[in-house]
C-alpha positions as CSV (number, residue, x, y, z in Angstrom):
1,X,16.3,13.5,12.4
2,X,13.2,15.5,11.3
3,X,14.2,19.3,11.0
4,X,17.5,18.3,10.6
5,X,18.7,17.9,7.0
6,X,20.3,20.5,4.9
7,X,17.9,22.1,2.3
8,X,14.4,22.2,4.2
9,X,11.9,22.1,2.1
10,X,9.4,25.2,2.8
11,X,5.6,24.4,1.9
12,X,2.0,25.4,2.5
13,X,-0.8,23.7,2.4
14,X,-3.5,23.7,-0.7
15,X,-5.9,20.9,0.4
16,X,-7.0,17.8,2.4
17,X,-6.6,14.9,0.2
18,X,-7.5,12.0,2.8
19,X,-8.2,11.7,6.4
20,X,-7.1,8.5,7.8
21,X,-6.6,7.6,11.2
22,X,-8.1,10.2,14.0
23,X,-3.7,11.6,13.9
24,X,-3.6,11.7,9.9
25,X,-4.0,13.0,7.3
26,X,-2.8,13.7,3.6
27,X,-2.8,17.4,2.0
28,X,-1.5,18.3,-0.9
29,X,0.9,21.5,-0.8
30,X,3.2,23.6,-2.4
31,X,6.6,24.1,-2.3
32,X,7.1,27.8,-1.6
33,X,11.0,27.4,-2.7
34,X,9.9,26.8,-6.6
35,X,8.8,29.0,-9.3
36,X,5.0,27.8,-10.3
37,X,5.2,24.6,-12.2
38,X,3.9,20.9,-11.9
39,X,6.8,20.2,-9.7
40,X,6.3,22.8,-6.6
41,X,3.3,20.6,-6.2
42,X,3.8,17.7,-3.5
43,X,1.9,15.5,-0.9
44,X,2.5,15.4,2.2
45,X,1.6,13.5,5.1
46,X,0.9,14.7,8.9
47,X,0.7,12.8,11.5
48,X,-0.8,14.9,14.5
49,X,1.9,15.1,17.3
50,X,0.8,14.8,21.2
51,X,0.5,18.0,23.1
52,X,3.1,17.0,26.3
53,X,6.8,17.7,25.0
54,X,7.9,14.5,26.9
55,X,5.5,12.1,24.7
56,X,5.6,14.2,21.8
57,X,9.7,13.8,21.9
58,X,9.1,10.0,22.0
59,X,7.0,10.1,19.5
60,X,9.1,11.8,16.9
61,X,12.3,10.0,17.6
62,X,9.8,6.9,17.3
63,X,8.7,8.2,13.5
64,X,12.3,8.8,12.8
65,X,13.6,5.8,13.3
66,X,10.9,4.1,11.0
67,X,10.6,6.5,8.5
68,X,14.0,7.5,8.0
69,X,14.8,3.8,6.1
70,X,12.1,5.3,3.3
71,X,14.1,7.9,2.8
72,X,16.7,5.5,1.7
73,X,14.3,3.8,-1.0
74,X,14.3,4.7,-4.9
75,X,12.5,3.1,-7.2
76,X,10.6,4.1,-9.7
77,X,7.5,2.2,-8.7
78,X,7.8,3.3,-5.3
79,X,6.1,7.0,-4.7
80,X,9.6,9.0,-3.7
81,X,9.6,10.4,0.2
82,X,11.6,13.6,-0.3
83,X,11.9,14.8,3.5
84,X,10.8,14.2,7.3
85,X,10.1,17.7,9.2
86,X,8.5,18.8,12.3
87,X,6.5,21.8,12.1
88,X,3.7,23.5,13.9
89,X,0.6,24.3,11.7
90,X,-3.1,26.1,11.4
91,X,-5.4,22.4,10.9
92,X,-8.1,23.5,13.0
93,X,-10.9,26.3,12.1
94,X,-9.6,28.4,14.8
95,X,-6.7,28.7,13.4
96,X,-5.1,27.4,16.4
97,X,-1.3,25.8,15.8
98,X,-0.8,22.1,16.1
99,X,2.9,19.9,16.3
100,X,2.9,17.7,13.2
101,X,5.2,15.3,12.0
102,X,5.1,15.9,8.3
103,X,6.3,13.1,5.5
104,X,7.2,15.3,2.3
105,X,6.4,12.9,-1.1
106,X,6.3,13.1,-4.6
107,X,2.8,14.2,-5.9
108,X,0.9,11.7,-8.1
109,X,-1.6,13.8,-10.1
110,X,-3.2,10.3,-11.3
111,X,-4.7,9.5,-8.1
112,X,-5.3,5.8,-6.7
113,X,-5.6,2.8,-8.7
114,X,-8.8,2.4,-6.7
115,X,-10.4,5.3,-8.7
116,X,-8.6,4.4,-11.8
117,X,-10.2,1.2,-12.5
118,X,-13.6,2.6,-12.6
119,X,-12.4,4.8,-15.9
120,X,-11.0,1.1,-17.6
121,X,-13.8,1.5,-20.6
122,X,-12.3,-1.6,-22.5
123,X,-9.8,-3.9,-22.4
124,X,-9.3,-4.3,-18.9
125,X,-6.7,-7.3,-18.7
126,X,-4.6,-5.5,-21.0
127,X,-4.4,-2.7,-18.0
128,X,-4.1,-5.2,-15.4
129,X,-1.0,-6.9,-17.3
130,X,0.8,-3.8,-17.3
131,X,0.2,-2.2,-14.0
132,X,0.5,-5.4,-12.3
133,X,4.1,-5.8,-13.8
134,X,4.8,-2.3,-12.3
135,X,3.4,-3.5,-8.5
136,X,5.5,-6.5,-9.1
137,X,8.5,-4.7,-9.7
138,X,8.2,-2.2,-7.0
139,X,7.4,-5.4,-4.6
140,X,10.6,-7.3,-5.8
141,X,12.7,-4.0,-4.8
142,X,11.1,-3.7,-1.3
143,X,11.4,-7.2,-0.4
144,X,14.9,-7.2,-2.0
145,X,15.9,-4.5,0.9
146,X,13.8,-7.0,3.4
147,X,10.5,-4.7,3.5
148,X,7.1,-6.0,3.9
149,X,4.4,-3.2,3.0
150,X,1.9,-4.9,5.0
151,X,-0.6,-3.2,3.2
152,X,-1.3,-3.3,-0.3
153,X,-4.3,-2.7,-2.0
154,X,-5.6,-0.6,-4.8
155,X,-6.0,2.8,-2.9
156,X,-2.4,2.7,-1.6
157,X,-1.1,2.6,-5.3
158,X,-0.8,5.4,-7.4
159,X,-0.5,7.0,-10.6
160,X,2.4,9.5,-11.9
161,X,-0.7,10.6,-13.8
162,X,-4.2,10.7,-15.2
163,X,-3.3,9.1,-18.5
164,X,-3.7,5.8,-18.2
165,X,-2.1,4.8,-21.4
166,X,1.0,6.2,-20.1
167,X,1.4,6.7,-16.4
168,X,3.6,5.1,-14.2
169,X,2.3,3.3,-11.5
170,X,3.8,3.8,-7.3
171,X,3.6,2.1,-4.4
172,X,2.6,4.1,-1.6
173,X,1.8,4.4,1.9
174,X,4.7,2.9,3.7
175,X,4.0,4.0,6.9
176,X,2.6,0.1,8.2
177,X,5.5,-1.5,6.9
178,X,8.3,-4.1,8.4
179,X,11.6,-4.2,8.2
180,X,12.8,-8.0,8.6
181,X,16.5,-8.7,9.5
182,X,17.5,-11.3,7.4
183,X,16.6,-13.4,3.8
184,X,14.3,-15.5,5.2
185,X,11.5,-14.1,7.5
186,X,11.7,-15.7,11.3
187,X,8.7,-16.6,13.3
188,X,7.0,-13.6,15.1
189,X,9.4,-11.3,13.4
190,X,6.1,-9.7,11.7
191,X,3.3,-9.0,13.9
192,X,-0.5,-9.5,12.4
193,X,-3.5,-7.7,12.2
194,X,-1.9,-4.9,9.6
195,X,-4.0,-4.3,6.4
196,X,-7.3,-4.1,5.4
197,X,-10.0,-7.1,5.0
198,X,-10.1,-7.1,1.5
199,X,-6.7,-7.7,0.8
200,X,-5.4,-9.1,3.9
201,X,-3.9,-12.1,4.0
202,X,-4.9,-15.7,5.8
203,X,-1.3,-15.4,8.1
204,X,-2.3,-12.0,8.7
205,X,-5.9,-12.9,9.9
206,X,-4.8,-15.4,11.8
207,X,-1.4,-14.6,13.0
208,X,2.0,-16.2,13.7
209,X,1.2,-20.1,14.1
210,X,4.1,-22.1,15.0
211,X,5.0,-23.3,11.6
212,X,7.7,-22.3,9.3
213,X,5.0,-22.6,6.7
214,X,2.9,-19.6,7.8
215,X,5.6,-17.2,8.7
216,X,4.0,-13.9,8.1
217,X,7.0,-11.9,5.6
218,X,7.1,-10.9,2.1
219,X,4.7,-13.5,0.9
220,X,1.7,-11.6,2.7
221,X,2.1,-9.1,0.2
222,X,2.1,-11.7,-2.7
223,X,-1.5,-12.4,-1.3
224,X,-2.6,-8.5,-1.2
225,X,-1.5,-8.3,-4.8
226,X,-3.6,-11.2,-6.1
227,X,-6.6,-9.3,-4.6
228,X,-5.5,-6.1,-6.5
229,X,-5.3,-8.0,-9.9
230,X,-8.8,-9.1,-9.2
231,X,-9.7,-5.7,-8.5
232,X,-8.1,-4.7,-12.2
233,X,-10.1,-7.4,-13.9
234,X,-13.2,-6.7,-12.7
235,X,-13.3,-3.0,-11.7
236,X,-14.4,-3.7,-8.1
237,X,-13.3,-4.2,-4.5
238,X,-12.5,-8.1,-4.4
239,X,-15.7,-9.9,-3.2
240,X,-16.2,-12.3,-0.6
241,X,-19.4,-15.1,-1.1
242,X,-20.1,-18.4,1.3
243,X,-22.2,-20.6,-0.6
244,X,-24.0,-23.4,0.2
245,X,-26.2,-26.1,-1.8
246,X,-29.6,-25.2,-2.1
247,X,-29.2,-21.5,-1.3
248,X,-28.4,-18.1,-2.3
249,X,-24.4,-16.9,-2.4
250,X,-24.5,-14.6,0.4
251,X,-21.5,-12.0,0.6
252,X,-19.7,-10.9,3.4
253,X,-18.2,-8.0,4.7
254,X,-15.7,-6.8,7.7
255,X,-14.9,-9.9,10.1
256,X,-16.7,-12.0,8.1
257,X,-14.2,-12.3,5.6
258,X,-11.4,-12.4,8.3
259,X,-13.1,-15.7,9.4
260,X,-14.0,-16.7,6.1
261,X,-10.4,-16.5,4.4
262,X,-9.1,-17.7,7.9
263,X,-10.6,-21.2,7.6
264,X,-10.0,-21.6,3.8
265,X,-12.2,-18.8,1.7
266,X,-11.1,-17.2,-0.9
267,X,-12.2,-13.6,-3.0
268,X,-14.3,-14.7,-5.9
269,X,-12.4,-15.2,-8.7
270,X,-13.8,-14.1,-12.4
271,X,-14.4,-16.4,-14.7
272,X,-14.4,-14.7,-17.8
273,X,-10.8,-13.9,-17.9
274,X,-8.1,-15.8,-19.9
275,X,-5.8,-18.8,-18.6
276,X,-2.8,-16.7,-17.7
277,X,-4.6,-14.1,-15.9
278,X,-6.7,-17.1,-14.1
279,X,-3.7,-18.8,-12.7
280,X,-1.6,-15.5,-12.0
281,X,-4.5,-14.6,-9.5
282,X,-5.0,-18.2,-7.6
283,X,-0.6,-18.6,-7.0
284,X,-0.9,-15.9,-5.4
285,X,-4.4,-17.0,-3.6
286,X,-2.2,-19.9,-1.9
287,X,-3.5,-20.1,1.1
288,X,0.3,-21.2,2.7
289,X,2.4,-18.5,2.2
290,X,5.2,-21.2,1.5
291,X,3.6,-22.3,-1.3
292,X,3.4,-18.8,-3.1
293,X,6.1,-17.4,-5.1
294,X,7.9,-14.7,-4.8
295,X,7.8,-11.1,-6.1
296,X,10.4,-11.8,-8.6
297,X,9.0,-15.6,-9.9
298,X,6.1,-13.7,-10.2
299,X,7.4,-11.4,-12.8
300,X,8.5,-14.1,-15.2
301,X,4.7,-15.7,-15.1
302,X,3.2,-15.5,-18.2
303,X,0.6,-13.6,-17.1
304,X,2.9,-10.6,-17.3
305,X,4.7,-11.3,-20.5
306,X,4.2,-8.4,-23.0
């Protein structure tokens, strides 16, 4: 598939924006068909092919076949893929060529919520009402075409732009996620282990149990979203604390927290927040995925009522 739609999109590459895994990494380009405005400006994402033809053919009908159902996706909460292409290009200091597989998006000059919650000066709640809405509706729309993101937390959401007042706010990163086949999500039909600590789910931590009741499916990303809305509120990472009687909360970190939300444990949860905003966060903290709600019950809580 990649390299061969109608109207390929030339670009060059301005600068690294992330490295992720060892094989990726965001840059922000330019389109090199456009006349110099906002909109030759784009992301896109490579994903280092390997050197052997015969693996490296896998490997991009592999991507295709996954990626190719983003293409299909548009919403304005979601961050819009524009193209798939294979190309060879100069990422090394030698200037030596390497196969990519390259994911063309929409550029969001805003940046992550991550790094946008740290600029909240007042009213935080009144943020986190709005851009919560926006996750919620993007959600509703994935998991309406039976997608599970698998991974959502503040730095895979972004902004349209850097005023906050008025920016849209996009799902991103969809390279993790999981197509299910039908309305209701079937045992083992979403593997485990996807995400990050944080914002990871109990049925993600623990994986597939045989029980209807902790089905990993669109409910894990209910979870992940609670964890963001904490994030919103308070302007940091959700925290993780075991306390006992007598001594000091201690907070944990890494696979401490996959063991502590495995066997019950949830973030910390403000307290100086109002009523709505308290029980928006703990339904989706349920630690049964059955007993959360879904994307679209979640946007008539009124938590979210403007």
């Amino acid at each position: 598939m990649a390299n061969t739609v109608e109207n390929f999109i030339p670009f060059e590459l301005i600068e690294l924006i992330e490295r992720g895994q060892p094989s990726c990494e965001v840059h922000k380009a330019r389109r090199t068909d456009r006349v110099p405005t906002d909109e030759e400006t784009i992301a896109v994402k490579l994903i280092l092919l390997p050197a052997d033809a015969s693996s490296r053919t896998e490997k991009t009908s592999e991507l295709d076949l996954k990626l190719k159902v983003i293409l299909g996706l548009n919403h304005e909460n979601l961050v819009p893929h524009l193209q798939l292409q294979t190309r060879s290009l100069p990422l090394s200091n030698n200037g030596v060529l390497i196969d990519c597989y390259c994911v063309l998006m929409e550029y969001c000059q805003g940046g992550t919520l991550h790094n946008a919650v740290k600029r909240l000066d007042y009213n935080p709640e009144l943020y986190a009402k709005k851009w919560t809405r926006q996750i919620c509706e993007g959600l509703k729309y994935l998991h309406e075409n039976r997608i599970v993101h698998r991974d959502i937390k503040s730095g895979n959401i972004l902004l349209s732009s850097s005023d906050l007042p008025t920016c849209t706010i996009k799902i991103a990163d969809l390279g993790d996620y999981k197509q299910i086949k039908s309305a209701v999500t079937k045992p083992n039909e979403v593997s485990h282990s996807k995400g990050t600590h944080d914002f990871m789910s109990p049925e993600m931590m623990l994986g597939e149990i045989d029980n209807t009741d902790w089905n990993i499916g669109r409910k894990t990303d209910i979870w992940s979203l609670g964890c963001v809305v904490i994030q919103l509120l308070t302007g940091t990472h959700p925290r993780y604390y075991r306390r006992e009687t007598g001594r000091a909360a201690v907070e944990l970190h890494g696979l401490q927290i996959v063991f502590f939300v495995g066997s019950g444990g949830l973030p910390d949860i403000p307290t100086d927040i109002s009523s709505e905003a308290n029980d928006f966060v703990r339904s989706c903290l349920q630690r049964k995925p059955v007993d959360r709600r879904t994307a679209a019950e979640m946007l008539e809580h009124p938590f979210l009522v403007m």
